[in-house]
N, CA, C and O atoms as a GROMACS GRO file, in nm:
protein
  304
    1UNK      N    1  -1.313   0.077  -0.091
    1UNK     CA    2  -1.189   0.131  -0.043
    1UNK      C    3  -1.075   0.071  -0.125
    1UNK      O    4  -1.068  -0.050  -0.144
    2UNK      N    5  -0.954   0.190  -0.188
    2UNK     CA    6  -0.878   0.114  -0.242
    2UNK      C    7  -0.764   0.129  -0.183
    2UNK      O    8  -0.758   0.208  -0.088
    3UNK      N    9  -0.683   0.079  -0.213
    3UNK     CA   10  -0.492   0.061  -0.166
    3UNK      C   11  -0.441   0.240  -0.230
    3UNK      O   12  -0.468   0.296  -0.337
    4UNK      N   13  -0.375   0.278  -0.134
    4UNK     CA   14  -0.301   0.383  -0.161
    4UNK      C   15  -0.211   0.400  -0.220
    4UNK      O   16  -0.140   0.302  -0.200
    5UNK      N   17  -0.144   0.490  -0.309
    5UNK     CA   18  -0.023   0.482  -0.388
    5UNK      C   19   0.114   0.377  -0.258
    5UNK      O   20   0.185   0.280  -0.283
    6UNK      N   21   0.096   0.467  -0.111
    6UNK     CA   22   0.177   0.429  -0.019
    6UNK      C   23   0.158   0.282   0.001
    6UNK      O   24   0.263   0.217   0.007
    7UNK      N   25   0.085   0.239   0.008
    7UNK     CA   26   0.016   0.089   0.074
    7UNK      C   27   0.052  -0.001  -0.068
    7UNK      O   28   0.138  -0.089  -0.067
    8UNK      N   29  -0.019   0.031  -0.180
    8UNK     CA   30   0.121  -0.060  -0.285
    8UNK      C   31   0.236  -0.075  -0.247
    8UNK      O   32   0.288  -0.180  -0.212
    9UNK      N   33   0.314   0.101  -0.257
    9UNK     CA   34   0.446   0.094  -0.238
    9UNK      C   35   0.542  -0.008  -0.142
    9UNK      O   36   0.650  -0.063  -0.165
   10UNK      N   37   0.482  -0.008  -0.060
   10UNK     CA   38   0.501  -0.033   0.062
   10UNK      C   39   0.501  -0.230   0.070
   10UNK      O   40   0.554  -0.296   0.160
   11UNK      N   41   0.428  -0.284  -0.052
   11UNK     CA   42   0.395  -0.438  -0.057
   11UNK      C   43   0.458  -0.475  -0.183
   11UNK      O   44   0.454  -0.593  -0.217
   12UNK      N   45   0.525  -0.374  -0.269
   12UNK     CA   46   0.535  -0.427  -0.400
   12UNK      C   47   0.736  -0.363  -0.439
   12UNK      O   48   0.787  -0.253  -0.416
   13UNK      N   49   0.790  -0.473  -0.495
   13UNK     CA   50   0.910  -0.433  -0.562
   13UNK      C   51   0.904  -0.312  -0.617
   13UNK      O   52   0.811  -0.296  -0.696
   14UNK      N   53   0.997  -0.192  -0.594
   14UNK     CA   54   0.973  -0.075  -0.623
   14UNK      C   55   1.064  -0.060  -0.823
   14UNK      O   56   1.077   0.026  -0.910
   15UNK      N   57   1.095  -0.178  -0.804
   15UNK     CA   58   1.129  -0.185  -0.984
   15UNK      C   59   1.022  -0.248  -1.096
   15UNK      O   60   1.025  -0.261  -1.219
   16UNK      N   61   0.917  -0.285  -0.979
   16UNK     CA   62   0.781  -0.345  -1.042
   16UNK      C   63   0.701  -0.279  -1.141
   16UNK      O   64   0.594  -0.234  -1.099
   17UNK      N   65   0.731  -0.260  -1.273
   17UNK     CA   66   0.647  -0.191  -1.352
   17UNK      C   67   0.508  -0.188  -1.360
   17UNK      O   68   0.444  -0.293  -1.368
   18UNK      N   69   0.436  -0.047  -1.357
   18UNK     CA   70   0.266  -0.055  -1.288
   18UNK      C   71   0.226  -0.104  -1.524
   18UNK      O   72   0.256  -0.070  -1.639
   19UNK      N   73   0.135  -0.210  -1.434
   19UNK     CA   74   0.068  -0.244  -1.574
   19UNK      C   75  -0.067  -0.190  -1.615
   19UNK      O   76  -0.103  -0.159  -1.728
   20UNK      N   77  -0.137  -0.185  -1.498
   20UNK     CA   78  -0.224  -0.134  -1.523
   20UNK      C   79  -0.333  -0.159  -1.378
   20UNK      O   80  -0.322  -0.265  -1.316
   21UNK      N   81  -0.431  -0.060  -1.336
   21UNK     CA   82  -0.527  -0.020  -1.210
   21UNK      C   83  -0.636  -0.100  -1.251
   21UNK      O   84  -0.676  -0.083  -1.366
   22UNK      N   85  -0.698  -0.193  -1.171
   22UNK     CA   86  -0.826  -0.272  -1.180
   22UNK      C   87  -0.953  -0.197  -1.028
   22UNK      O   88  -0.963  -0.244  -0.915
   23UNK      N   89  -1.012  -0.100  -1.075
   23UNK     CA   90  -1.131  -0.093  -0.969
   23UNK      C   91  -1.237  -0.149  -0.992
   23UNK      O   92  -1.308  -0.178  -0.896
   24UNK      N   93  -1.264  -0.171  -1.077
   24UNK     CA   94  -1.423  -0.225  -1.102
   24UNK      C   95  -1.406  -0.281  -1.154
   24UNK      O   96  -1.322  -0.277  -1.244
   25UNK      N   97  -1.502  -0.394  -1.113
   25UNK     CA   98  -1.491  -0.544  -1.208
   25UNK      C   99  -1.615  -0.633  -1.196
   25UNK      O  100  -1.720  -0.591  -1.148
   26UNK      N  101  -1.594  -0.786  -1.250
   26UNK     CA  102  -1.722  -0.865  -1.206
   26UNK      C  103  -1.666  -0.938  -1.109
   26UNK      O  104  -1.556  -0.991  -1.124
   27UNK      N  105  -1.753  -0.951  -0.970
   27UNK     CA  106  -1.680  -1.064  -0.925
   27UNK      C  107  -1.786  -1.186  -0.883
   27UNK      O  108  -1.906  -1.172  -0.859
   28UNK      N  109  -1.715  -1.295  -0.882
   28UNK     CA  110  -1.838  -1.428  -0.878
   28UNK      C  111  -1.755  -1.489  -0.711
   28UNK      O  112  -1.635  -1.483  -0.682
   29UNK      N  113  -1.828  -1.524  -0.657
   29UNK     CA  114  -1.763  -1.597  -0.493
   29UNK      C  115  -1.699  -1.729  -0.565
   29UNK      O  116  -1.756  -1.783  -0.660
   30UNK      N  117  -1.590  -1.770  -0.518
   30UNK     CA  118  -1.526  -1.851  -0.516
   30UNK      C  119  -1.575  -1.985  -0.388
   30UNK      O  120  -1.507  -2.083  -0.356
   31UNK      N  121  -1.704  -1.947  -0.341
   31UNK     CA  122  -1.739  -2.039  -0.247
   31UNK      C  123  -1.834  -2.150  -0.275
   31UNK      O  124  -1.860  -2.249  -0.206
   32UNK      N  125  -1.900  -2.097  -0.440
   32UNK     CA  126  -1.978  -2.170  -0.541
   32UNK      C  127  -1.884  -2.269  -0.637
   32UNK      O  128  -1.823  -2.253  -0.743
   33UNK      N  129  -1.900  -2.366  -0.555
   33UNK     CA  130  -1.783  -2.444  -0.619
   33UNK      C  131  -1.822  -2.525  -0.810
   33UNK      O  132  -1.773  -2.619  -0.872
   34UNK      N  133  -1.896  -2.456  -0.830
   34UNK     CA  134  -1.955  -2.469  -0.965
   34UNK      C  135  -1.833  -2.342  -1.039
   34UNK      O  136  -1.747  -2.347  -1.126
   35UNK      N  137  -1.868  -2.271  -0.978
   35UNK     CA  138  -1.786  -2.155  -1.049
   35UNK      C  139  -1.627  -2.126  -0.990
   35UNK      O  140  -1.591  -2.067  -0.888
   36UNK      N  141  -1.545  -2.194  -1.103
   36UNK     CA  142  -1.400  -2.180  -1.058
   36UNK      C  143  -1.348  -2.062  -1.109
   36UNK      O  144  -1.413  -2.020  -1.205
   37UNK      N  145  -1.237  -1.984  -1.071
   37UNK     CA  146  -1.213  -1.883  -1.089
   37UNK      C  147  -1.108  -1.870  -1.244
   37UNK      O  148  -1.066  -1.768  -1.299
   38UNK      N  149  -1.092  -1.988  -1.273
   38UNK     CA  150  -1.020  -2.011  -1.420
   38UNK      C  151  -1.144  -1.993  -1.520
   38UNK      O  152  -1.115  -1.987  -1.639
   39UNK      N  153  -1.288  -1.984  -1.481
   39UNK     CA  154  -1.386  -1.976  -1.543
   39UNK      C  155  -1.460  -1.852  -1.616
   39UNK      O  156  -1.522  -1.827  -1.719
   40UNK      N  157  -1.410  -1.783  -1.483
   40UNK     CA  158  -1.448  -1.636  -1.502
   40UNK      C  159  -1.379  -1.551  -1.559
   40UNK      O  160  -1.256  -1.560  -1.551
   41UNK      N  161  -1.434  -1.458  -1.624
   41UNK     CA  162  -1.390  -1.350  -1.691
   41UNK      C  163  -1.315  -1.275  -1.642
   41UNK      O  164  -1.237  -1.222  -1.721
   42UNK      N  165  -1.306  -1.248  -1.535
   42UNK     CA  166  -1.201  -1.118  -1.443
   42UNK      C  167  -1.079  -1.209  -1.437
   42UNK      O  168  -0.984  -1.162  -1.501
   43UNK      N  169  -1.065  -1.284  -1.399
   43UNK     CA  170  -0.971  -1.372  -1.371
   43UNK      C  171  -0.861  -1.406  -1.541
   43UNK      O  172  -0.738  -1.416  -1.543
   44UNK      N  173  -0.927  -1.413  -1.627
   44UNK     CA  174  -0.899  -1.461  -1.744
   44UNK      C  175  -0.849  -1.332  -1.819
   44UNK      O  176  -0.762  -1.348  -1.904
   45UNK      N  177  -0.882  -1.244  -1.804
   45UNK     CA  178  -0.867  -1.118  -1.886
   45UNK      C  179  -0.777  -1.054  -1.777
   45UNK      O  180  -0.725  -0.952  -1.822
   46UNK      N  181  -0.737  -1.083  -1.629
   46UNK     CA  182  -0.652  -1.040  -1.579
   46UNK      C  183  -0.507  -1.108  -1.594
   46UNK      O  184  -0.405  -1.040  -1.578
   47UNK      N  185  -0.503  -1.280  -1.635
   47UNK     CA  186  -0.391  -1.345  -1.668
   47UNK      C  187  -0.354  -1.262  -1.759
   47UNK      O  188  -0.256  -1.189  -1.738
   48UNK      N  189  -0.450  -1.256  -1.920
   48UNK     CA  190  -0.387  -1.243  -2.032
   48UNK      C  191  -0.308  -1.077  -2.029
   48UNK      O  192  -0.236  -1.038  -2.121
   49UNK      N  193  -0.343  -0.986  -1.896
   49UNK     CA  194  -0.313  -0.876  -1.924
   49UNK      C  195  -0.167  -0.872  -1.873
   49UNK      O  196  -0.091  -0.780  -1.903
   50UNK      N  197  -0.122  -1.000  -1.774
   50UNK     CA  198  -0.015  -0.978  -1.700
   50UNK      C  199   0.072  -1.097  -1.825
   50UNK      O  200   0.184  -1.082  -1.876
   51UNK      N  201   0.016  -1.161  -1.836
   51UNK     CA  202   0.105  -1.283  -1.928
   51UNK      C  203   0.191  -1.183  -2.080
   51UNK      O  204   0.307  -1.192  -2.118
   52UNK      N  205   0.084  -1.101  -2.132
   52UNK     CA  206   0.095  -0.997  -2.243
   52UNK      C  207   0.222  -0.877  -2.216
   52UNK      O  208   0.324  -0.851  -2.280
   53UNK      N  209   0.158  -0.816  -2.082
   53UNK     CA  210   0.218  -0.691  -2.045
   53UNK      C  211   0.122  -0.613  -2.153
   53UNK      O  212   0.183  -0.557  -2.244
   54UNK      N  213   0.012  -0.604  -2.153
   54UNK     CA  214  -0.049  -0.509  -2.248
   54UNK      C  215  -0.220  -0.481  -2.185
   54UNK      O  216  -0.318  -0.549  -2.218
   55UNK      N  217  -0.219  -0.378  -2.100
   55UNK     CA  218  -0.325  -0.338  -2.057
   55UNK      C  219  -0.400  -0.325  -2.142
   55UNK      O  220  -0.506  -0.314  -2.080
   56UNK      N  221  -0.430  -0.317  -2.269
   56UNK     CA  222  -0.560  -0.311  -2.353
   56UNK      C  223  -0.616  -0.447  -2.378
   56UNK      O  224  -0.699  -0.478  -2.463
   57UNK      N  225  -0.571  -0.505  -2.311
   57UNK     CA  226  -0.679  -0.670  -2.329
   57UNK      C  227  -0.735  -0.678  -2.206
   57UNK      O  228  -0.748  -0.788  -2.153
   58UNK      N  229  -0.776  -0.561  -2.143
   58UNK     CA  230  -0.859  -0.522  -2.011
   58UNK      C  231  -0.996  -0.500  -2.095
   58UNK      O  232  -1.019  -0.381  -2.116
   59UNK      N  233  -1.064  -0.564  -2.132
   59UNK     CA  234  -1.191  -0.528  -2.155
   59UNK      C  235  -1.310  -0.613  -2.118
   59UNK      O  236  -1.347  -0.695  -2.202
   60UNK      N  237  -1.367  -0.606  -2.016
   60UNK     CA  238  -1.454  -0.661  -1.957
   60UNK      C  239  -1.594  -0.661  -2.006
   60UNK      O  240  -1.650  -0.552  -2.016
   61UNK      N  241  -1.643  -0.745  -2.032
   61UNK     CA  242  -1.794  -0.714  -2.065
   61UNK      C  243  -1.942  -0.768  -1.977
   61UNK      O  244  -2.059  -0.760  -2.014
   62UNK      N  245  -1.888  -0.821  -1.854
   62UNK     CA  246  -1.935  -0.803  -1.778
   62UNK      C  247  -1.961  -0.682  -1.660
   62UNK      O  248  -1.868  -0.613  -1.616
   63UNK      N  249  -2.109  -0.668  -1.615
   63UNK     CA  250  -2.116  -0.520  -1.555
   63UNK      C  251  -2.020  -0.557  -1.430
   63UNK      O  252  -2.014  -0.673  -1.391
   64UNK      N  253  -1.966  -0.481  -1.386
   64UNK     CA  254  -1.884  -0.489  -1.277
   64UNK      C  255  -1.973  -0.490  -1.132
   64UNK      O  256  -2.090  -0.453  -1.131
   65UNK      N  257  -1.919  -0.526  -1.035
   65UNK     CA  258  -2.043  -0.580  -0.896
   65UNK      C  259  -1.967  -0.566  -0.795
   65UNK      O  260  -1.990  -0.647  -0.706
   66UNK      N  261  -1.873  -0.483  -0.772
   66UNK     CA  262  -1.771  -0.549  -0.677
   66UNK      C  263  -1.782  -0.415  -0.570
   66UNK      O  264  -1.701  -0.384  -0.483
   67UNK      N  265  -1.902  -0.351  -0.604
   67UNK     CA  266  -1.864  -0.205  -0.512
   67UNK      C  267  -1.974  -0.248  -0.428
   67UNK      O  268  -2.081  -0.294  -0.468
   68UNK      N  269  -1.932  -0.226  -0.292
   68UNK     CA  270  -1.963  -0.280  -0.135
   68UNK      C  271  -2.145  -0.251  -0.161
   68UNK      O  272  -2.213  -0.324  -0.088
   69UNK      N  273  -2.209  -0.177  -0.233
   69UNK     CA  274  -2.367  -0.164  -0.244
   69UNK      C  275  -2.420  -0.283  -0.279
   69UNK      O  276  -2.526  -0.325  -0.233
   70UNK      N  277  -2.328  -0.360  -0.387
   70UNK     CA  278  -2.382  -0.504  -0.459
   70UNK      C  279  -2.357  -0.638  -0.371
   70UNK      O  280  -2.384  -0.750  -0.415
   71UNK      N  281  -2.305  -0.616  -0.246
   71UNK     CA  282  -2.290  -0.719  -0.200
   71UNK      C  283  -2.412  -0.753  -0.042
   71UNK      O  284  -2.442  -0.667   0.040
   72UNK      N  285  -2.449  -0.861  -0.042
   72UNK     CA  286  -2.548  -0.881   0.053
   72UNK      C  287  -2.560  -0.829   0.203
   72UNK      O  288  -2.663  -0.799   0.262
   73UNK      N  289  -2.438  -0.824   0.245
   73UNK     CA  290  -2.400  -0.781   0.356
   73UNK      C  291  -2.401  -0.631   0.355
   73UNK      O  292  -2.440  -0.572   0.456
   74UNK      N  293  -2.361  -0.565   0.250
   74UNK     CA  294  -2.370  -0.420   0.243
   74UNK      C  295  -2.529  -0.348   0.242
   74UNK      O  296  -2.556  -0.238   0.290
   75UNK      N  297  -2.623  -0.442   0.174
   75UNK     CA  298  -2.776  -0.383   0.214
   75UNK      C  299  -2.835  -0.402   0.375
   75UNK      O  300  -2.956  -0.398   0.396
   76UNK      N  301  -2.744  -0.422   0.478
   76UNK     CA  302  -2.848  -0.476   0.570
   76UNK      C  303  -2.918  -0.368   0.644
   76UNK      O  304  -3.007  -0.396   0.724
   0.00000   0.00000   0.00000
């Protein structure tokens, strides 16, 4: 499920320039305290896209996992 054009609108400065839409991605739990989120790839390629202002350094090369089928709770 994603956020609606309205449901942004509605949370975000309306002079906020859109940089760019993230649906799919990799995501790692932040509850594995081995794996910090400065570590990971989504996280890192999402700084450099906001630090830049240049959505083409969105390139992930990890398969993305984040849709509710890949998660444990979603097979039960």
């Amino acid at each position: 499920m994603n956020a609606t054009e309205d449901d942004i609108k509605a949370h975000l400065p309306s002079d906020l320039p859109e940089i760019s839409i993230i649906d799919k991605f990799h995501f790692e739990s932040v509850y594995q305290k081995h794996i910090l989120p400065s570590n990971q790839e989504t996280y890192q390629l999402i700084a450099k896209v906001l630090v830049t202002g240049n959505p083409g350094f969105w390139k992930p090369k990890n398969k993305p996992n984040n849709h509710w089928s890949n998660w444990e709770s979603g097979n039960l």
